[in-house]
N, C-alpha and C positions, 0 to 999 in steps of 0.2 A: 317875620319881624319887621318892623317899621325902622329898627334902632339897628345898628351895630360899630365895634368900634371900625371894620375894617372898611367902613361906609358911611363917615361922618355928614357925610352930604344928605344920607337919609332923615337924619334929625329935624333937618331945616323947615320941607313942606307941611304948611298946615294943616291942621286935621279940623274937619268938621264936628266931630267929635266934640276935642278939645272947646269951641266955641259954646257946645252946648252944655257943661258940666254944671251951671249954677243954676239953671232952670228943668224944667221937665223933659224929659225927653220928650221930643213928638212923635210916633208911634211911622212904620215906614213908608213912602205909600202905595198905593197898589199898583201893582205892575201896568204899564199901557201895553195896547195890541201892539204886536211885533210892527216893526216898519216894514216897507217896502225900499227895495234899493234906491237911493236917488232922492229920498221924500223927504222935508225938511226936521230937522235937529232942533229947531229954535224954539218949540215949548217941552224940551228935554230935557233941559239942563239940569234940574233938579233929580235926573233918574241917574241911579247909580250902576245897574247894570241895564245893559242896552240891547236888545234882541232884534236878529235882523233875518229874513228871510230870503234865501237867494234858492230857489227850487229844490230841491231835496236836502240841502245844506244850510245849518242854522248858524248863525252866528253870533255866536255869547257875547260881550265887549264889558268889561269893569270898566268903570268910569267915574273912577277920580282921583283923575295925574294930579291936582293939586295935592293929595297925599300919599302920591304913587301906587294906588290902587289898594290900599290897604285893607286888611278886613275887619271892619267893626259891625256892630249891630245892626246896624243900617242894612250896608252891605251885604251882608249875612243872609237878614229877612229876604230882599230880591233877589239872591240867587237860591234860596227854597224856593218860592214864589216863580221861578225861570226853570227851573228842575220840573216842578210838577207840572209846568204846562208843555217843557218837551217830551216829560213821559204822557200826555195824551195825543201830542204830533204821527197823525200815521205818515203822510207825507214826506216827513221827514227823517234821512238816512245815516247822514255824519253831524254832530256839532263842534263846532272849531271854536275854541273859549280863547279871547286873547283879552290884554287890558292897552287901555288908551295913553296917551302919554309916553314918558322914556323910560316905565316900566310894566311891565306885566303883574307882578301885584308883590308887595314890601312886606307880607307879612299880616299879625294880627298888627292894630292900629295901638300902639305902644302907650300914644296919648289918654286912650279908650281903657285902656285896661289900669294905668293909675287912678281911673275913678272908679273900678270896679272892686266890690269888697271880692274875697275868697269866693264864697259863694254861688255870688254873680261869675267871676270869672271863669270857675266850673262850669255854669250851666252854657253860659256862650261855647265853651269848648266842646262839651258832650252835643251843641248843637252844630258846630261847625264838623264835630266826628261824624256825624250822622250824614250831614250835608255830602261828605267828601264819600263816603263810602257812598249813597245813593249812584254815583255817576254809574257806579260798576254796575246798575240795576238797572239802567237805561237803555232802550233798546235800539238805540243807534252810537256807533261808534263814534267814540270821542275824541279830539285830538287836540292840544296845547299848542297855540302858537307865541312861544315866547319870547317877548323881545326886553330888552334890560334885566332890570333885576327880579327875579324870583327867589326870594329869601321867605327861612319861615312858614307861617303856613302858605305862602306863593309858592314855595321849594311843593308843598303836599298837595296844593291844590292841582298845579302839573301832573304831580305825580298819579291822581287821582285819576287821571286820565287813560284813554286807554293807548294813546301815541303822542309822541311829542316831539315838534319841531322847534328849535332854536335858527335865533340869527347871530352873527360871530359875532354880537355883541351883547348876548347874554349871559347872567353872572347867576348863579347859582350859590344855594347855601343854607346853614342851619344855624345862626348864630346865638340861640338861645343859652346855649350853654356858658358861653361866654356874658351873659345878663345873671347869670344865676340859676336857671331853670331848666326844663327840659320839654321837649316841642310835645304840643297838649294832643297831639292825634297825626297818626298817618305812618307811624314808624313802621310796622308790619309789613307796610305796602311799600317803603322805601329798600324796606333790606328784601322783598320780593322783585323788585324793579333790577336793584343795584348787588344784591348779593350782599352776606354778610359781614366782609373785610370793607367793602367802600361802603358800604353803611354807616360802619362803627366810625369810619373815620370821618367821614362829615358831620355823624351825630358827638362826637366827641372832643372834635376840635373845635368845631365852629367854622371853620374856612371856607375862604369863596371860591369857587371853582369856574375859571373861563369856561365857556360853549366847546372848546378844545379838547378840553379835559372831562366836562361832560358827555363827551361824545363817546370817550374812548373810555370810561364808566358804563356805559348803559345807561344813564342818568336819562340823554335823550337820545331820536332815532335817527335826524337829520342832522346838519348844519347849513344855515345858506346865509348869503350875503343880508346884511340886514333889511336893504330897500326893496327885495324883493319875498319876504320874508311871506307877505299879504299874497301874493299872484301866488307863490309857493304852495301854501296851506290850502289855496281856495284850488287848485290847481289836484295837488294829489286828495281833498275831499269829494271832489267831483267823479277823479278815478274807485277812490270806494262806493262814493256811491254810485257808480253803475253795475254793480254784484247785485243780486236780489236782497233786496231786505231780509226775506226769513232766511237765509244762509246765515248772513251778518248776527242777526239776534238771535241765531239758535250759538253759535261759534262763540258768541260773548259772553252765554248764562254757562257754556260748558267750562270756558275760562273762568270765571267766579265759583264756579262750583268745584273745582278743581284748587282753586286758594285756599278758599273755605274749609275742604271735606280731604282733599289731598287726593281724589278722584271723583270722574267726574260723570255723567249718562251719556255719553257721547252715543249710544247704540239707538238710547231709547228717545234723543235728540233727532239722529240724525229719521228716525223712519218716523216719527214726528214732523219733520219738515215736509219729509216727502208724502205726508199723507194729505200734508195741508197746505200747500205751497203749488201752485197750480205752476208757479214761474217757474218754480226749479225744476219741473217735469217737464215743461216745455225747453228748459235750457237742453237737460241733459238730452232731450229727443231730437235736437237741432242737432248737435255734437254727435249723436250717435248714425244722423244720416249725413252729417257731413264728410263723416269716415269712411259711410260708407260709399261716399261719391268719389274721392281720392283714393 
């Protein structure tokens, strides 16, 4: 949510959105080849999610702190568009989604959705449901790095993740309920994250919840100081990724499939890997004469 009352300051930044309500919308545009670290920003600025590659670690970026990263149409389309070129990335082992600005992302975009009839407003949701569950289908490990507010679908899209780091000044929350309504996708995964007592109670109340308090929820899996929030995440994504990838993407479909089914193929997983995974034969063959040297 873009809006809340316990958050009047979110109201304030403009939304791009809202600018465009009396004319056509113009359709989003195509995503640019990922950057290189280092390489210039200055014909970006029009892209709303920003993809960067840093060797086996990609990194997501929302971008647009003038509405606190919110999610509207726009939005929406580039990270479909970001999803399906990390599901063709074999290179690539962890992605770290974080948003620019002094939020991580505020929700659906509040502005956006009072020009949306019923309808409309459905089909964006059924496509932001879709969006959020694909992450679980990705075959590199996902991780949140979130700094300020994540509310709404920001609260889901975190969630959506498969790890998540906070800096002690992130705020957390579901305040829909408090507008009237009730949050359009991700509950399942919330009360799988959080358990079903702190579920109810952030879907129920509405409250924000400090990085503190999140912590000590399950909500998220870290806490670190804010300014090192970036060294943090890029820090322990580099530790995942040096496990083999097909360990990684066999361990996260058994995870999914265990959400999903309530059990999972772990047997017919695991000698899957090993049939097809030259690294993991080599690992365990290293380990096994390293044994046998000590």
């Amino acid at each position: 949510m873009a809006a809340s009352a316990d958050w009047p300051a979110l109201r304030s930044p403009p939304s791009r959105s809202s600018a465009r309500t009396s004319g056509r919308r113009r359709p989003p545009p195509a995503l640019p080849s990922p950057r290189s670290p280092g390489s210039s920003r200055a014909d970006r600025a029009d892209v709303v999610v920003d993809l960067e590659l840093q060797g086996p670690v990609a990194w997501v970026r929302l971008n647009r702190p003038q509405a606190l990263n919110a999610l509207d149409t726009e939005l929406t389309a580039e990270l479909e568009q970001t999803v399906d070129r990390l599901a063709t990335m074999t290179d690539v082992t962890v992605v770290v989604i974080a948003g620019r600005g002094r939020a991580f992302c505020a929700g659906n975009d509040i502005a956006e959705m009072a020009t949306l009839s019923g309808e409309q407003a459905e089909a964006l949701a059924r496509r932001q449901a879709a969006l959020m569950a694909r992450f679980a289908t990705l075959p590199q490990v996902t991780l949140a790095a979130v700094d300020g507010h994540a509310l709404g679908g920001g609260l889901m899209l975190a969630v959506a993740q498969d790890l998540r780091l906070a800096s002690d000044r992130a705020r957390f929350g579901l305040p829909e309920v408090t507008l009237g309504f009730n949050p359009a996708y991700g509950i399942a995964r919330l009360l799988d994250v959080v358990g079903g007592g702190h579920g109810r109670d952030l879907l129920l109340t509405g409250r924000i919840v400090h990085a503190s308090e999140a912590l000590r929820l399950g909500l998220v899996n870290r806490v670190v100081a804010a300014p090192t929030l970036d060294a943090t995440a890029a820090a322990w994504a580099a530790d995942i990724a040096r496990a083999p990838r097909s360990g990684l993407e066999a361990t996260k479909a058994i995870v999914a499939e265990l959400r999903r089914h309530g059990r999972g193929a772990e047997p017919e997983a695991y000698g899957a890997t090993l049939r097809t995974s030259p690294e993991a034969r080599a690992r365990i063959q290293a380990f096994v004469d390293r044994k046998r040297r000590d």
